[in-house]
N, C-alpha and C positions, 0 to 999 in steps of 0.2 A: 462478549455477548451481552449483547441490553435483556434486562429484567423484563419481565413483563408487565403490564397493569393486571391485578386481578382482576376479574369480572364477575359482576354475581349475577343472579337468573332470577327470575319469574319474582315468588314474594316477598324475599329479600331485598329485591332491588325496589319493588315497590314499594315497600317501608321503607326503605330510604329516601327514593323520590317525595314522599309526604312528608317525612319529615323535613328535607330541602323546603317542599312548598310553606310549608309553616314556621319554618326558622325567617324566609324570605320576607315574608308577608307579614310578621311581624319586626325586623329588621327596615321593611320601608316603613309604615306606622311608625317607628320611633324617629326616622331618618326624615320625614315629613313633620313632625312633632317638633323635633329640634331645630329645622329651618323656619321654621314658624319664631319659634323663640329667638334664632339670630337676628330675624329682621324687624323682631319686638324691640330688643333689645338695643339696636341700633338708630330706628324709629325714636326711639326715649335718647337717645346721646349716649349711647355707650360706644366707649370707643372700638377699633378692630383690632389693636393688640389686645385689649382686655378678653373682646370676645375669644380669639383666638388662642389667648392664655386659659381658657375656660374649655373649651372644644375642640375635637379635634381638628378643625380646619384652620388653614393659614389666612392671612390676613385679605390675603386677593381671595380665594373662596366666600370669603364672612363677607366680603363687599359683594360678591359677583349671585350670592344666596339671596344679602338684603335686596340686590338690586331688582332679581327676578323674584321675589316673592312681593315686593312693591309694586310691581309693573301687573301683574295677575290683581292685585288687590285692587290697581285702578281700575283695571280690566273690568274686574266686575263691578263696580263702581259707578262706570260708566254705561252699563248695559240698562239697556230699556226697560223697565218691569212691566208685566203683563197683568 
C-alpha cells in the first residue's frame, strides 16, 4: 500500500504557500544576479571552465547564459529612445 502525501488545510498551507512565494522571488533575484555576472565575466575574457569551476553551471550553460544575456543587451541597445 502506497503512503499518502499529507495535506495541510486553510492557514497552514498558506504559510507555506508565502513562504514558497518568497523563497522564489528571492531565489530568481539572485539567479538573475548571477547571470548578469557570467556574462560580465565572460564579456572581460574569462574563460568557461573558469567560470564554471566558480558556479554551478557547466560549461554549455556559462556559454548559452553569456550568450542570451548579450543578445538582450544588444536588444536594448538597439531600441529607439523616446
Amino acid at each position: 500500500m502506497a503512503a499518502k502525501t499529507p495535506t495541510t488545510k486553510g492557514a497552514a498551507e498558506a504559510r507555506w504557500l508565502r513562504q514558497l512565494d518568497r523563497a522564489t522571488a528571492a531565489h530568481e533575484k539572485t539567479r538573475q544576479r548571477l547571470d548578469q555576472l557570467v556574462a560580465d565575466a565572460r564579456e572581460a575574457g574569462v574563460s568557461l571552465t573558469a567560470i564554471s569551476e566558480h558556479t554551478p553551471y557547466s560549461r554549455e550553460w556559462v556559454r548559452t547564459i553569456a550568450a542570451r544575456i548579450q543578445a538582450a543587451r544588444n536588444n536594448e541597445d538597439a531600441a529607439p529612445s523616446e
